[in-house]
N, C-alpha and C positions, 0 to 999 in steps of 0.2 A: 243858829236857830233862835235863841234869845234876842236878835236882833231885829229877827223875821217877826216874833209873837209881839215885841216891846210897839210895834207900827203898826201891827193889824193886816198887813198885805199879806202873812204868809195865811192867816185863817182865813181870809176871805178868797185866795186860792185854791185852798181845799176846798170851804162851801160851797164852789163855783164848779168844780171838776168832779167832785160827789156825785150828784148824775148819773154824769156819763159813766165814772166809771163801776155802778149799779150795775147800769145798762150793758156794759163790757162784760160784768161776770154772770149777769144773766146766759149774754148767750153762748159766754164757755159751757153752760152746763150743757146746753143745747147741741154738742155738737154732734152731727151725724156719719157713720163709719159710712162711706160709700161701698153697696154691694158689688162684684164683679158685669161689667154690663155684658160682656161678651166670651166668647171662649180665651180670645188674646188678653184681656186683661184678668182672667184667672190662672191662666198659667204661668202670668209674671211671679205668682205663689205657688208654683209645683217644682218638685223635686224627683228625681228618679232614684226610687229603692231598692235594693235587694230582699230578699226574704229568706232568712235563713232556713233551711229545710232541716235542720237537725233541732229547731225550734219552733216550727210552724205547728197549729194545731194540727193532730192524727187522723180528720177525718178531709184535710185540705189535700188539695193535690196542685204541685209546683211545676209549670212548666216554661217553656220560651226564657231560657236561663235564671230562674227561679223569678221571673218577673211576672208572670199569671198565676193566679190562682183559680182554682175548680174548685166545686161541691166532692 
């Protein structure tokens, strides 16, 4: 590093690549979550649950192997 500063190529490196790389952390900030566009790519995120019925609220009703729930 001291050989880099003693020449001046390694600063004038950085000053040159400063910039862009502003510009780089700009638009990490930016990035956006893509929402699900269709049914097939939201259920890449689903899971199939049980529901406990010796847990579930009292006023629920469990049926279709405790997989539904009712009012």
């Amino acid at each position: 590093m001291d050989k880099i500063s003693k020449t001046g190529k390694g600063v004038h490196i950085l000053q040159t690549a400063e910039p862009r790389i502003r510009q780089l952390c700009l638009q990490l900030k930016d990035v956006h979550i893509l929402e699900p566009r269709n049914r097939e790519d939201l259920l890449q995120y689903s899971c199939q649950l049980t529901l406990d019925p010796s847990t579930v609220h009292r006023n629920l009703r469990l049926s279709e192997g405790n997989r539904v729930v009712t009012e």
